[in-house]
C-alpha positions as CSV (number, residue, x, y, z in Angstrom):
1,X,58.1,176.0,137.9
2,X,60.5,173.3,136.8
3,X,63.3,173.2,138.9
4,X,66.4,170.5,138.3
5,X,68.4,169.3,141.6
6,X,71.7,167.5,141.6
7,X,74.2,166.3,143.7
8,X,77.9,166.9,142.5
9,X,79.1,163.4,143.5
10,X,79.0,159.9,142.2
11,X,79.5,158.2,145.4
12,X,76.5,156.0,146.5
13,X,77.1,156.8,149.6
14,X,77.6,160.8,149.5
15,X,76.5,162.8,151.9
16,X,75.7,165.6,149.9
17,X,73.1,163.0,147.9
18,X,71.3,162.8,150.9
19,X,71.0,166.2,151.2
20,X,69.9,166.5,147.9
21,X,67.2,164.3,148.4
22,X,65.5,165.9,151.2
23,X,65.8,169.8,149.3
24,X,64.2,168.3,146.5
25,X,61.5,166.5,148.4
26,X,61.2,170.0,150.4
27,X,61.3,172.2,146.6
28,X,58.2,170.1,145.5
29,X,56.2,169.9,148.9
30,X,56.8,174.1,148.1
31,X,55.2,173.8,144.4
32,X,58.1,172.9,142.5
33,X,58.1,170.5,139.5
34,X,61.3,168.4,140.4
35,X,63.6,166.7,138.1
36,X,66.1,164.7,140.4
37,X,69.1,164.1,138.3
38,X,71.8,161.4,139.2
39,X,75.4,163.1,138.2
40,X,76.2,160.0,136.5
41,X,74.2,161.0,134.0
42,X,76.3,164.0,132.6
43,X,79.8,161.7,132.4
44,X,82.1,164.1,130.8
45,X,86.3,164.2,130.2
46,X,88.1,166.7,131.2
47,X,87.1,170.2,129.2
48,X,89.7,170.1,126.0
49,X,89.3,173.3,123.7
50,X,90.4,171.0,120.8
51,X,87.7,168.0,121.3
52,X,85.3,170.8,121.6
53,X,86.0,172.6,118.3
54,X,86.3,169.0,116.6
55,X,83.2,167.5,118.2
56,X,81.2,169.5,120.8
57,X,80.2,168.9,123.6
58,X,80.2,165.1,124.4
59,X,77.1,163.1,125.3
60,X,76.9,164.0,129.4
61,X,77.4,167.6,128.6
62,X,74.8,168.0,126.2
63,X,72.7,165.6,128.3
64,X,73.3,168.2,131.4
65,X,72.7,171.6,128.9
66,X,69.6,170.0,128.1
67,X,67.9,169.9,131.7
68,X,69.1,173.2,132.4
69,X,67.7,174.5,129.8
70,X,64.3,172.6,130.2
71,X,64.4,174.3,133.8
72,X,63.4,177.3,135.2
73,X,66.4,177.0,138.5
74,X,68.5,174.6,139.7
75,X,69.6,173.3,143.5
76,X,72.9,171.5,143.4
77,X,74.5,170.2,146.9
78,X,78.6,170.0,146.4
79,X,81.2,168.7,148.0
80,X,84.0,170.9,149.2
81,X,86.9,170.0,148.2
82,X,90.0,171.2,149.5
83,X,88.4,174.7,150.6
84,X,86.8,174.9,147.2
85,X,84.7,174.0,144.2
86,X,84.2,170.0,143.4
87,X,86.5,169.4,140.2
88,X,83.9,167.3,138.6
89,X,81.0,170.3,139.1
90,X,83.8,173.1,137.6
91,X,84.1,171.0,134.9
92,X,80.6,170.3,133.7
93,X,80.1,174.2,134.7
94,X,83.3,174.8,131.7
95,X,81.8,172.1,129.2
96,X,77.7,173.4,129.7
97,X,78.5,177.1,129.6
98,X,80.9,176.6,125.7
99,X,77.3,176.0,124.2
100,X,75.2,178.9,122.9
101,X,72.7,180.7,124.0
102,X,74.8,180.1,127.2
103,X,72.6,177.2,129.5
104,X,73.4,178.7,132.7
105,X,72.7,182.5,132.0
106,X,69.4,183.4,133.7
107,X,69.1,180.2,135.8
108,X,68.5,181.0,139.3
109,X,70.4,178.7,141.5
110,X,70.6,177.7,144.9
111,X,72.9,175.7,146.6
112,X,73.7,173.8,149.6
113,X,76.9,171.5,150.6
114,X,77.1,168.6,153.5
115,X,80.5,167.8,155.2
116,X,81.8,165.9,158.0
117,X,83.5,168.7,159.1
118,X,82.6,171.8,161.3
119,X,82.0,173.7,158.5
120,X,79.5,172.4,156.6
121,X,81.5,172.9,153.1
122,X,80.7,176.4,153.8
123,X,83.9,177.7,152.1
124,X,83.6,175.2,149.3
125,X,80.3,177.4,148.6
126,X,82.1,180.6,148.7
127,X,83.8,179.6,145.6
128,X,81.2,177.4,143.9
129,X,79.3,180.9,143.1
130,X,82.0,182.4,141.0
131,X,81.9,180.4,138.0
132,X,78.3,180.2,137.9
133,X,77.9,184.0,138.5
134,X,80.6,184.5,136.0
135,X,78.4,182.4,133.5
136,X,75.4,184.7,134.7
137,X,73.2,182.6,137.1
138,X,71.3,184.1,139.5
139,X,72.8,182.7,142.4
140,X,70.3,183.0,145.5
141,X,72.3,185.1,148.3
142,X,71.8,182.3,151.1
143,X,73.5,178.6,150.6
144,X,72.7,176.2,153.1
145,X,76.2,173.8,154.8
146,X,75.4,171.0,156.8
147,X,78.3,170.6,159.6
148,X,78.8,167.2,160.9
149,X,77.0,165.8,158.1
150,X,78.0,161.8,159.3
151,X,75.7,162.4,162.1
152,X,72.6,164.5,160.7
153,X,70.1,162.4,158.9
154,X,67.8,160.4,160.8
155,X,67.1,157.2,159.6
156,X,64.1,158.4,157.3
157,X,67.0,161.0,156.2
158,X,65.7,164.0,157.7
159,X,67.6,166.6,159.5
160,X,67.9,165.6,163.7
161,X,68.7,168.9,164.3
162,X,65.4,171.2,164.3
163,X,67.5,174.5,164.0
164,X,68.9,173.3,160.6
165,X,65.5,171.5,159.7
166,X,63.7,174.9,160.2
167,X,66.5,176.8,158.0
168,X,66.7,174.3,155.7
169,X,63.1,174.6,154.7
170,X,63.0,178.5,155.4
171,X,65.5,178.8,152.7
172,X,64.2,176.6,150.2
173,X,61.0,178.4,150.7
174,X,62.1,181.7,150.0
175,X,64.5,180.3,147.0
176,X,61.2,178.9,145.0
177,X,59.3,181.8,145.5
178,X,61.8,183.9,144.4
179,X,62.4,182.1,140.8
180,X,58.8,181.7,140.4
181,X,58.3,185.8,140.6
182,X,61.8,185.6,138.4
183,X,60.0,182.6,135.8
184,X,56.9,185.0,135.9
185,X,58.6,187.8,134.6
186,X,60.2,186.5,131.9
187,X,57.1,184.4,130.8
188,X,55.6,186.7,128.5
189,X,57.1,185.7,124.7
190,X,58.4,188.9,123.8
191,X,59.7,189.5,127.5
192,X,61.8,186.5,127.3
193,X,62.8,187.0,123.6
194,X,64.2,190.8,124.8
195,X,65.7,189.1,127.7
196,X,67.7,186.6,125.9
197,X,68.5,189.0,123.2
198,X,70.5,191.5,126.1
199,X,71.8,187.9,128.0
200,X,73.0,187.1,124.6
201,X,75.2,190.1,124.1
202,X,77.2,189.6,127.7
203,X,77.5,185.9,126.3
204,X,79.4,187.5,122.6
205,X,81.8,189.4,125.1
206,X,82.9,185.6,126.8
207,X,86.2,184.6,126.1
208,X,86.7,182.2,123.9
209,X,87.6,178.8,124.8
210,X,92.1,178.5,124.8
């Protein structure tokens, strides 16, 4: 199972890229076929409805449309910003989901946040879910925040807290094996063609970009 893992930030020295990197590393130790994507690789403008209808999707959109698609789930760590989504992540999640078939429709996805804070980006979380459960991913129903984030990773960027450690790779554990049985099931050619046929009908009823 191909699963592809991001971290919503640029920064070189973002937390939530070292969080990243140790779900991935834990997502392959569990079976999965990791592709570790920088976000820098899907640099996008702002959505615009009218560079869209003139051009399409520019070159980090379609460059983000096409892993999705070439995976089976995703795990994406995200900042929270000001008790919600990253701007940057909403707005690949607008650009992505104007192609068609719709990328993120049937993707199951898990995802994590890492914050200075007491909270973890917990609430950041909260709100990360709707756009992507609006655009029909199956979000897994745990999501992992790392509080105090500054002061978790060891210096081989592990978790110092076992607690978390154990949660950590509890979750992940449960989150591959579930989209594996979900990848299984829609494996079969005729499965997945009936599937994308009924995923494609909720898509027609979107509405269209203003």
């Amino acid at each position: 199972m191909r699963v592809l893992a991001f971290a919503a930030s640029r920064r070189a020295s973002s937390l939530n890229r070292r969080l990243i990197h140790l779900a991935a590393e834990i997502a392959g130790a569990k079976g999965a076929d990791v592709d570790l994507a920088e976000f820098g690789e899907f640099e996008m403008p702002i959505y615009d409805g009218d560079v869209d209808h003139d051009s399409g999707l520019p070159r980090g959109a379609l460059e983000l449309k096409r892993r999705v698609i070439a995976a089976d789930a995703l795990i994406i760590a995200t900042p929270e910003y000001n008790y919600s989504i990253s701007g940057a992540l909403k707005n690949a999640v607008d650009w992505v989901s104007r192609a068609r078939p719709m990328p993120w429709r049937g993707k199951s996805l898990y995802l994590l946040s890492a914050s200075p804070s007491a909270m973890g980006g917990i609430r950041g979380l909260w709100q990360t879910r709707i756009p992507f459960e609006g655009c029909g991913a199956l979000v897994f129903p745990d999501m992992f925040a790392l509080p105090h984030a500054h002061e978790a990773f060891d210096e081989n960027g592990r978790l110092k807290d076992h607690a978390l450690a154990e949660r950590l790779e509890k979750e992940l554990s449960g989150f591959v094996r579930l989209a594996e049985a979900y990848a299984d099931v829609i494996a079969p050619p005729e499965r997945r063609s009936a599937i994308n046929k009924a995923l494609e009908e909720q898509t027609d009823i979107q509405p269209a970009a203003e």
